[in-house]
N, C-alpha and C positions, 0 to 999 in steps of 0.2 A: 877495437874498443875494449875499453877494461873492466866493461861490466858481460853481464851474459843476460838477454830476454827472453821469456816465453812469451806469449798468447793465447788465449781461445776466447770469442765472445768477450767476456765481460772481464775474466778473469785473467791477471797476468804478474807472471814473476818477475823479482830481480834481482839479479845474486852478485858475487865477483862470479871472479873467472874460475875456481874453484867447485863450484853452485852453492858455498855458503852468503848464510844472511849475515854481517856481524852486527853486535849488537852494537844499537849508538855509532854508528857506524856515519858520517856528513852526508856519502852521495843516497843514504834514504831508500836502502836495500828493503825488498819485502814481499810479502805475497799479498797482492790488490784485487781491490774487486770495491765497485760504487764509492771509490776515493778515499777507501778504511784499509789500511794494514793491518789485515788480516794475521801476519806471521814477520815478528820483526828481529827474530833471531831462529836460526838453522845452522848451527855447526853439524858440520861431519868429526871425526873423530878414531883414532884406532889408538889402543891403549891410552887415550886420555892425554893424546899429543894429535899436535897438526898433523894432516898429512900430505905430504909432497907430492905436488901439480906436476904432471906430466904431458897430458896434451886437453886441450878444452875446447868443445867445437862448438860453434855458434850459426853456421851455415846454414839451421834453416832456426826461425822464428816460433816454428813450431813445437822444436822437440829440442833437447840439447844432451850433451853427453862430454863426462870429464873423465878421465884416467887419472887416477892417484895412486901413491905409494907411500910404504911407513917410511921415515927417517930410521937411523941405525937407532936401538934400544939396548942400553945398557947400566948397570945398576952395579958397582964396585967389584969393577971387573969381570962381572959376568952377563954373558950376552942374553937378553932378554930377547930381542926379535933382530934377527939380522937386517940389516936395508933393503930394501926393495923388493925383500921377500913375498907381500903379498901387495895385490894387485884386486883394487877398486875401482867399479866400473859403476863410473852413477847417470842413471838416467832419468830423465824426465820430460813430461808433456801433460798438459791442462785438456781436459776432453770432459762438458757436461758439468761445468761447474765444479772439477775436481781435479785439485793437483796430483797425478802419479809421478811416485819419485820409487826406483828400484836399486839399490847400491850391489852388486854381483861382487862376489868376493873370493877371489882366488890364490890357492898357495903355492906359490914357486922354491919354496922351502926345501930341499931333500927329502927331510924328516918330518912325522908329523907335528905342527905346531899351533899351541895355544894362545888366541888373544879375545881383545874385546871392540867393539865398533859400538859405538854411542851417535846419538843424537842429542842436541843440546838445543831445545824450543821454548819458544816462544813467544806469546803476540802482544802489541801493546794496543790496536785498535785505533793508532791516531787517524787523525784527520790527513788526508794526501798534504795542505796548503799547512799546518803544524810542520809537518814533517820534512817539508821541504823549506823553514822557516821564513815564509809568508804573514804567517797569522797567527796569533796565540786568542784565545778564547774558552768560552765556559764549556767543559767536556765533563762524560759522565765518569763512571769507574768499573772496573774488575768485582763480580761480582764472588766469583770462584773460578778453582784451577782442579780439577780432577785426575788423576795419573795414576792405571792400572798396567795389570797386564796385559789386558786389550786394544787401549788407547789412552789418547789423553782429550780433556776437552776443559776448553777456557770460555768462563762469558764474561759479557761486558751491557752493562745498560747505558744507552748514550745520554746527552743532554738533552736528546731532540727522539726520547722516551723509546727509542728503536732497543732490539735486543739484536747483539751481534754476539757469533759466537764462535771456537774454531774447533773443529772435530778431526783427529788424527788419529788413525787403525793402521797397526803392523801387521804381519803374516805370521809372527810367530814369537812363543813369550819371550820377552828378557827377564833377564836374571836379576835385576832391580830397576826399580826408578825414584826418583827423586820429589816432591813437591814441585820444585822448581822448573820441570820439566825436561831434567834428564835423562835419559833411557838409554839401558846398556845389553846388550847383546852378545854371548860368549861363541865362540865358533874354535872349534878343536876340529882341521883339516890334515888327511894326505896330502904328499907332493900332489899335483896338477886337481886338487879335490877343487871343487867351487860351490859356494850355496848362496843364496838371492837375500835381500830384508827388500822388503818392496811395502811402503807403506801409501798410502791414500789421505789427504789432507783435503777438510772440506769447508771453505766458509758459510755460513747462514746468518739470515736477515729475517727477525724474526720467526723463526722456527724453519723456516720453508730451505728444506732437504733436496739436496739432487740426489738421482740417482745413481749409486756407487756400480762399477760393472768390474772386471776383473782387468787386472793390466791388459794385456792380452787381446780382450775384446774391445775395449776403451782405445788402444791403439788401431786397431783394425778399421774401429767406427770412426777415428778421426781420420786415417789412410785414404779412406773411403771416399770422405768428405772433398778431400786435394781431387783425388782421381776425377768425382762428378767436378769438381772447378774448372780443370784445367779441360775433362772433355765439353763444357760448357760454353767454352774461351774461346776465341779466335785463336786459332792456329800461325803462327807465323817462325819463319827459317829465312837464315841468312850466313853467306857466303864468311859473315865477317865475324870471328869467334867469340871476340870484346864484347861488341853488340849485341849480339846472339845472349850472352851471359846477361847482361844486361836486363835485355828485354824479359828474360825468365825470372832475373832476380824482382823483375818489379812486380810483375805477373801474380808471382809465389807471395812478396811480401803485402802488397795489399788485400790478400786471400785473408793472410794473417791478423790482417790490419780491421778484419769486418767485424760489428756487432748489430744487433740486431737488438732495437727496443719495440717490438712489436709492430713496426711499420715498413718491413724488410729490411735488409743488411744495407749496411751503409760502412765506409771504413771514415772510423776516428783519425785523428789529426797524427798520432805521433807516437812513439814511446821510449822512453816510457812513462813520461810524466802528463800525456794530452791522449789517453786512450779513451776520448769520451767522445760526446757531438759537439763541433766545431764549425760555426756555420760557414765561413772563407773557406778553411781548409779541405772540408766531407766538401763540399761544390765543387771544388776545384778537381777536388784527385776523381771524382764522379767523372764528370768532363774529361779526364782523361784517358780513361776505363772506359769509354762509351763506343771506341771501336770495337773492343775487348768484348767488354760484358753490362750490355746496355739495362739489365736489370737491376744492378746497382745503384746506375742513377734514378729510378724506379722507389727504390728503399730512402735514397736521400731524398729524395724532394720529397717524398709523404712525412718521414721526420722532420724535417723542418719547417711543413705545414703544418705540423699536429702542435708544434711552440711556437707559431708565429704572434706576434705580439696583438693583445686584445687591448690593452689602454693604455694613461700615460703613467709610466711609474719611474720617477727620477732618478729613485735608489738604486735602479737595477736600468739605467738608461731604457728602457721599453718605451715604447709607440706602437698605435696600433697600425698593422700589416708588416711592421719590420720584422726581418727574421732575425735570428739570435747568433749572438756569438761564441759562446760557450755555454757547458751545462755540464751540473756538477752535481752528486747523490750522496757527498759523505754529512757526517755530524754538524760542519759549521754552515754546511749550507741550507740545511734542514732546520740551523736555530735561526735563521736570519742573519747570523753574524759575518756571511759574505756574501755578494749580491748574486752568486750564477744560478739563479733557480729558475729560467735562467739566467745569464746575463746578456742584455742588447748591443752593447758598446760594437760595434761596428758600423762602417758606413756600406760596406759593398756587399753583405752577406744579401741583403736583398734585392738588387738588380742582378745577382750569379745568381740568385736563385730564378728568376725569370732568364737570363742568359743559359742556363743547365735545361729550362723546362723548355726552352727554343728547341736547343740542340738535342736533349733526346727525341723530341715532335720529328725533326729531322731526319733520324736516323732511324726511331722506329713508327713513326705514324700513329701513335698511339692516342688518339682521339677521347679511350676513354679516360685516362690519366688527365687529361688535359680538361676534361667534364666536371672528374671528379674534383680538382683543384682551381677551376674557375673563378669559385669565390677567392681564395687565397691569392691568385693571379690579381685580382679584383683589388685587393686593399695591400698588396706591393706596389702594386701602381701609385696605388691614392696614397701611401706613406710619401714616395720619391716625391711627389709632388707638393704635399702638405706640407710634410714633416720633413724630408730631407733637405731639401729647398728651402732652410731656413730662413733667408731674408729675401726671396722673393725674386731674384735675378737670374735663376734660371739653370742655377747650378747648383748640386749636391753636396754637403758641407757635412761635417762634422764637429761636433764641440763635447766634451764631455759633460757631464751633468750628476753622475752617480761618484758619491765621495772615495769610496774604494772602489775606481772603476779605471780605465784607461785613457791616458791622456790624447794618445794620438790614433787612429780608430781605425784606417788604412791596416792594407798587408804587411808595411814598416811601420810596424807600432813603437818602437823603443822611442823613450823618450827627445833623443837628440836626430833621430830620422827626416824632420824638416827642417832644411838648414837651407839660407840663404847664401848668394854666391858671396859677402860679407861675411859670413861666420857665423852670422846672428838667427837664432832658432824662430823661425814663424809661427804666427800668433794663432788661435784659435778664433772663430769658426774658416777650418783651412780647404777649400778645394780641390780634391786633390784629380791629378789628371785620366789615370788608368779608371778612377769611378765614374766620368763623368760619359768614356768610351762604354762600359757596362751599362749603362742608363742607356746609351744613343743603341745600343746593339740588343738591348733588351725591348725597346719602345717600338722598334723596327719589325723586327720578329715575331712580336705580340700582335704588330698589326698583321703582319704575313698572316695569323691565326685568327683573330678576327674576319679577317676579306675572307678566308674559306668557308668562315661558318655562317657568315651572312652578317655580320654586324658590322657593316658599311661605317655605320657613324662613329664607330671606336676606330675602327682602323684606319682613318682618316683624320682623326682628332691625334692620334702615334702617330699617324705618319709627319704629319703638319709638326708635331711637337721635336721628331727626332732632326727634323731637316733646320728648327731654329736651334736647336744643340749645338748642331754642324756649325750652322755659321756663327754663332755667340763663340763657339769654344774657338774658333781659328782666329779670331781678331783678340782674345783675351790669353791661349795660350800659347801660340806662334811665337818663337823670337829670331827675328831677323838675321841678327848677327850672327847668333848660333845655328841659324837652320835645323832648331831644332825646337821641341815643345817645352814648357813650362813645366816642371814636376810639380806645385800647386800655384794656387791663390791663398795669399791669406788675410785677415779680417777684414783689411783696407783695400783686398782687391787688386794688389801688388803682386807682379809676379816674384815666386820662390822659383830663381831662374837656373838653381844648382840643375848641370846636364847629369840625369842619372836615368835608369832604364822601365821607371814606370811608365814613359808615353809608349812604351815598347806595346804595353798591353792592348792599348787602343786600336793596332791593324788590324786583330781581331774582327775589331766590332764594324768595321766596313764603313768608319770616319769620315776616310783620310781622304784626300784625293790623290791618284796617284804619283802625283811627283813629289806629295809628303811623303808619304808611304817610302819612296825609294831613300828619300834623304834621311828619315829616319833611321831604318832598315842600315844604310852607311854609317850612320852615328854608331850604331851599336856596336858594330863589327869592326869599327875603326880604334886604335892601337889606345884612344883615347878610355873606349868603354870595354875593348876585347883583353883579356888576359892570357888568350891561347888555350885556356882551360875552360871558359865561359865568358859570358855579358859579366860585366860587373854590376852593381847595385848604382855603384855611384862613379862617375869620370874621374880618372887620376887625372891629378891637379885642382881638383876644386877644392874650397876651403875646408868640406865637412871629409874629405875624402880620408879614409883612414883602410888601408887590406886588410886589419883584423878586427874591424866594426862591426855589429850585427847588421846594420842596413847602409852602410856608409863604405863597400868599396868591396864587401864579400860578393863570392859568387852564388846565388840559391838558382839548384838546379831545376827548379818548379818555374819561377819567374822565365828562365830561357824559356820553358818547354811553353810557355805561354806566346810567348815572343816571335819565339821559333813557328810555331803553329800560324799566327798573323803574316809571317813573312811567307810562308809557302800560300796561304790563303792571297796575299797580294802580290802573286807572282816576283815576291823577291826570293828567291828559292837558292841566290847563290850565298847570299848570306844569311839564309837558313844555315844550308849546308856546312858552312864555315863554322858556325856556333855549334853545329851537332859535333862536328867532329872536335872539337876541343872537348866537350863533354864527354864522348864515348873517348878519348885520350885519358881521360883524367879519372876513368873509375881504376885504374892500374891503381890508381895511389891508394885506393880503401878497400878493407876489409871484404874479401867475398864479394867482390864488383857490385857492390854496394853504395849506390849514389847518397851520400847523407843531407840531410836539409841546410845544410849549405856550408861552405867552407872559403877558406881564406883567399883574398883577392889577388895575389900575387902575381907580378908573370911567370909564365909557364917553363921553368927550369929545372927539369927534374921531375921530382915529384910534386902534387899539389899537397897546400899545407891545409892542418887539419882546423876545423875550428872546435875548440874545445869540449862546448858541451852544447853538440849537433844534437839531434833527437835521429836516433838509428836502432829498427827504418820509419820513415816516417812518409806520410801517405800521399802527399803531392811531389817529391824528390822518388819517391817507388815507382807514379804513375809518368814522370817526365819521359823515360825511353818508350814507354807506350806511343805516348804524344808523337813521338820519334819517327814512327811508322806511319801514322799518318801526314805528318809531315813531308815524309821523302815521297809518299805516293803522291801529296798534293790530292788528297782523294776527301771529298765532299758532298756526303748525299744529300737530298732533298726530297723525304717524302712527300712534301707537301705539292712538288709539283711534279713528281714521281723521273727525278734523272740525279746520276750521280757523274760526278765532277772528274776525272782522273787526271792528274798533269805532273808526273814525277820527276824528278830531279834528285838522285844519291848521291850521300856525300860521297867523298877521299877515301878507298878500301872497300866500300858497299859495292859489289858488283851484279849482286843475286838479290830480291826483296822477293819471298812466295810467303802469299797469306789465304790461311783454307778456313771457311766457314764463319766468314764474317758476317752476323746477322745487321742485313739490313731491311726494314720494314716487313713485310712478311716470308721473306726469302733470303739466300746467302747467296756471296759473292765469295769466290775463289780465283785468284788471278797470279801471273807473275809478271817480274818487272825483272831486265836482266839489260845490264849496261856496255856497251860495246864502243869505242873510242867518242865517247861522251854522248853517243844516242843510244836513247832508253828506249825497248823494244816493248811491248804489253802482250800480256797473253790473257785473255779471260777464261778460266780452264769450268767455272761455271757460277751461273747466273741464272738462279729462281726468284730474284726480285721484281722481272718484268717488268723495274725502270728502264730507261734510254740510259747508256753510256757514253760521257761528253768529254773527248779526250785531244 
């Protein structure tokens, strides 16, 4: 990738690959925080010239670090700074709401030699949807710029009366500064001499200050932070190196990827433009993490109780019980001038939200989550049925209604996403088929949680509703000739019969009967929808098919990992397999084995092509090699009837699967799985869950 991110919490950078901001810059460089750019220019600088990129590492999300060097300096024949003589080491990492950036400056010079190293800032305060030229709208202004020799500090008063502000402290005085917010720093070194500028940048929202720690300590406390994560984590190792990277890198990057708005951490959608709450996306990579680190899903589901829709508001699509689909905190959202405050427009954040509250129940037992969100379980339900169910037939629909709002409301939201096997784009209110699988897998579950707690007449009134799903959805989106599902209905109730890999979603939810499931399971993996690298979105040959579309032929390595999970759940485990291994083949082609949110549909020649502007890393493409794992275990607890499931199957090269301290219910499970002329042996090395193991 050719930019460079950081993260922590709320706040996240984005530089080139250099760690400058430039100013005015298209791809919308800066330092963010509640969807304000905070910092929309940061040059580096030695003598008041570029200075030359040597190596720039981006391998963890957390912390990043560039090597530069001066160009040769010369002035009418006399040498002012030989080339490559001094050596800049810039680092940086967000910890506590503050960005530390340290530039180390070293002379490789002979002789002792004089220059200067400047900073070149400044902030402009837009709005994220300004800046990414979405939206223009009424914004406030710069109220002042202050620049000493201790720092520098910019405000701004919004439209939407907020004071924002950015505060910026060096380590040591420079030798002038500008209005503008220049700052210059002279250094007169020995050979091998070296001195540090390490400066602290902080934004504020209405006066409210973090606390500033020392580089130093501020790194330690974040180091800290990994260490408790990762000893928190399921432990898992494997024989197979790809995968092994893999699984760490997702591990590591949804660590990255958490914020926390007072209702536990939860990981945002993506970065770096979706570092917020996202109700599809924070569900899903939950759901995937939940072998991992079932606290997570914990965080997610109380945030997305706490904005669950209270009535009906058209401008911002809301219903009451629906969950939300985005949620946004800068200046245009705050004026009304764009609807995410939040915004509703989707049709499946609310049946994943009861599919996520199934499956954590499952994995941790956790009775009083389940207490405490009753009522909110309560009017998901009544929304699907009300208000999703718009005309009454028994299926879950979508239509837009909020003017600046999205047209198509599914996981393939791009506008050209529902296409007919004719060409012709389908109409709105559209059914589409993976939500209707989320309803039938949500209604099921819920009652599984009803019959425990004694509420006979709900869990019966679910269960009676999920079983007419079943047979409504097989007569209306079954098609014959293709032996395969419908990817929607639309307004007229006409199958949109394009073969693509939404009914993939649906084995999940325990639909199907099994000799769908299997025929399905073969559509996918078949040369029609497999690229060698992944499922495709959409079948080569169909009208809308297109390898470098966003939903029309690309590979998203979240949708496998959904797919992929349903197949191992319906004992199609060899075309799991086949799907994982094109996945784990194909992180070779990206950066730091780095699965990005999705990429070109191509077949598998070489290397996989990129698609241009993936979001990397992004939190359900993070969370798919997790999924990975439980997949190849085929492993499936059930608190609720207190036995877990084990039926493994590894792909091609996986020969060793060991996983220690996977919490399940109120105990861990540590086991191995170790493959020998295609039978898999199991070892339970240890089990404080005092379930049954059903293997």
């Amino acid at each position: 990738m050719n930019y460079r991110v950081i993260k922590e919490d709320d706040l996240f950078l984005l530089t080139d690959e250099k760690g400058n901001i430039p100013e005015n810059h298209p791809y919308g460089p800066g330092l963010y925080s509640k969807d304000t750019r905070f910092l929309s220019k940061f040059d580096l600088k030695i003598n008041d010239e570029e200075p030359i990129l040597l190596s720039s590492n981006a391998d963890e999300s957390f912390f990043a670090e560039m090597i530069l060097t001066n160009p040769h300096m010369e002035e009418n024949g006399v040498v002012k700074l030989w080339r490559e003589s001094i050596e800049m080491k810039r680092k940086r990492f967000i910890y506590g709401g503050v960005l530390y950036e340290s530039v180390q400056v070293k002379n490789y010079n002979p002789k002792k030699t004089s220059f200067e190293i400047s900073f070149h800032l400044d902030a402009d305060f837009k709005d994220m949807f300004i800046v990414r030229g979405f939206q223009n709208g009424t914004v406030g202004q710069k109220e002042e710029t202050k620049v000493d020799e201790n720092g520098l500090a910019i405000r701004y008063l919004g439209a939407d009366d907020v004071k924002r502000s950015l505060n910026v402290k060096w380590n040591f005085s420079p030798i002038r500064t500008t209005e503008e917010g220049d700052v210059y720093f002279a250094f007169s070194l020995e050979h091998g001499e070296e001195k540090t500028i390490s400066l602290t940048v902080m934004p504020t929202v209405d006066g409210e200050e973090s606390e500033v720690f020392s580089h130093e300590d501020a790194l330690s406390q974040l180091m800290n932070s990994y260490k408790k994560w990762n000893e928190s984590s399921t432990k898992v190792s494997t024989n197979h190196p790809q995968l092994q990277r893999l699984i760490d890198r997702g591990l590591t990057d949804l660590r990255v990827l958490l914020t926390d708005l007072g209702y536990g951490k939860f990981p945002v959608a993506g970065l770096p433009w979706f570092g917020v709450p996202f109700g599809r996306d924070s569900l899903i990579a939950a759901l995937q993490i939940l072998p991992f680190n079932p606290e997570v899903a914990k965080g997610t589901l109380k945030t997305m109780a706490s904005e669950q829709g209270t009535k009906k508001d058209s401008w911002r699509d809301e219903e009451p019980g629906k969950i939300m689909h985005e949620m946004r905190f800068g200046e245009l959202a705050n004026t009304g001038q764009i609807p995410f405050t939040p915004y509703y427009g989707t049709i499946d954040a609310t049946p994943l939200f009861l599919v996520l509250l199934s499956e954590y129940m499952k994995w941790t037992g956790d009775m009083n989550l389940f207490n405490e969100l009753e009522g909110n379980v309560e009017a998901a339900l009544n929304w699907i049925d009300e208000y999703g169910d718009r005309d009454g037939d028994g299926f879950v629909e979508y239509h837009q209604e909020a003017a600046k709002g999205i047209a198509n409301q599914g996981w393939k939201d791009s506008g050209d996403s529902i296409v007919h096997r004719n060409g012709e784009l389908g109409e709105t209110p559209i059914a589409l088929s993976e939500v209707q699988g989320y309803v039938y897998h949500a209604k099921k579950s819920m009652a599984d949680i009803y019959d425990l707690i004694g509420r006979t007449d709900k869990a019966e009134k679910l269960t009676a509703d999920a079983a007419a799903l079943k047979s409504r959805f097989e007569k209306s989106f079954w098609m014959e000739d293709q032996q395969f599902y419908a990817l929607a209905l639309d307004k007229e109730k006409n199958q949109v019969g394009t073969v693509t890999s939404n009914p993939g979603h649906v084995l999940l939810s325990g639909m199907l009967d099994s000799d769908k499931t299997k025929a399905v399971s073969d559509m996918l993996v078949s040369n029609k929808m497999y690229s060698g690298f992944g499922i495709r979105t959409m079948g080569e040959g169909e009208a809308g098919y297109n390898p470098i579309s966003y939903h029309n032929g690309t590979v998203w390595p979240h949708d496998n990992s959904v797919i992929i999970l349903g197949m191992s759940k319906t004992n199609n485990q060899k075309q799991a397999a086949k799907a994982m291994e094109g996945l784990i083949h194909s992180a070779d082609s990206f950066e730091y084995d780095r699965l990005p949110e999705l990429f070109c549909g191509y077949e598998a020649k070489g290397k996989a092509v990129n698609y241009p502007v993936a979001c990397s890393p992004q939190a359900w493409a993070a969370g798919t090699p997790l999924l990975f794992v439980q997949a190849m275990l085929g492993l499936f607890p059930n608190a609720l009837d207190k036995t877990i499931t084990i039926n493994p199957l590894l792909p091609d090269g996986v020969d060793e699967l060991k996983i220690e301290n996977m919490r399940i219910g109120d105990g861990q499970l540590s086991l191995m799985v170790k493959k020998s002329d295609g039978h898999h042996d199991i070892k339970i090395m240890n089990n404080s869950t005092a379930f049954e193991i059903i293997n």
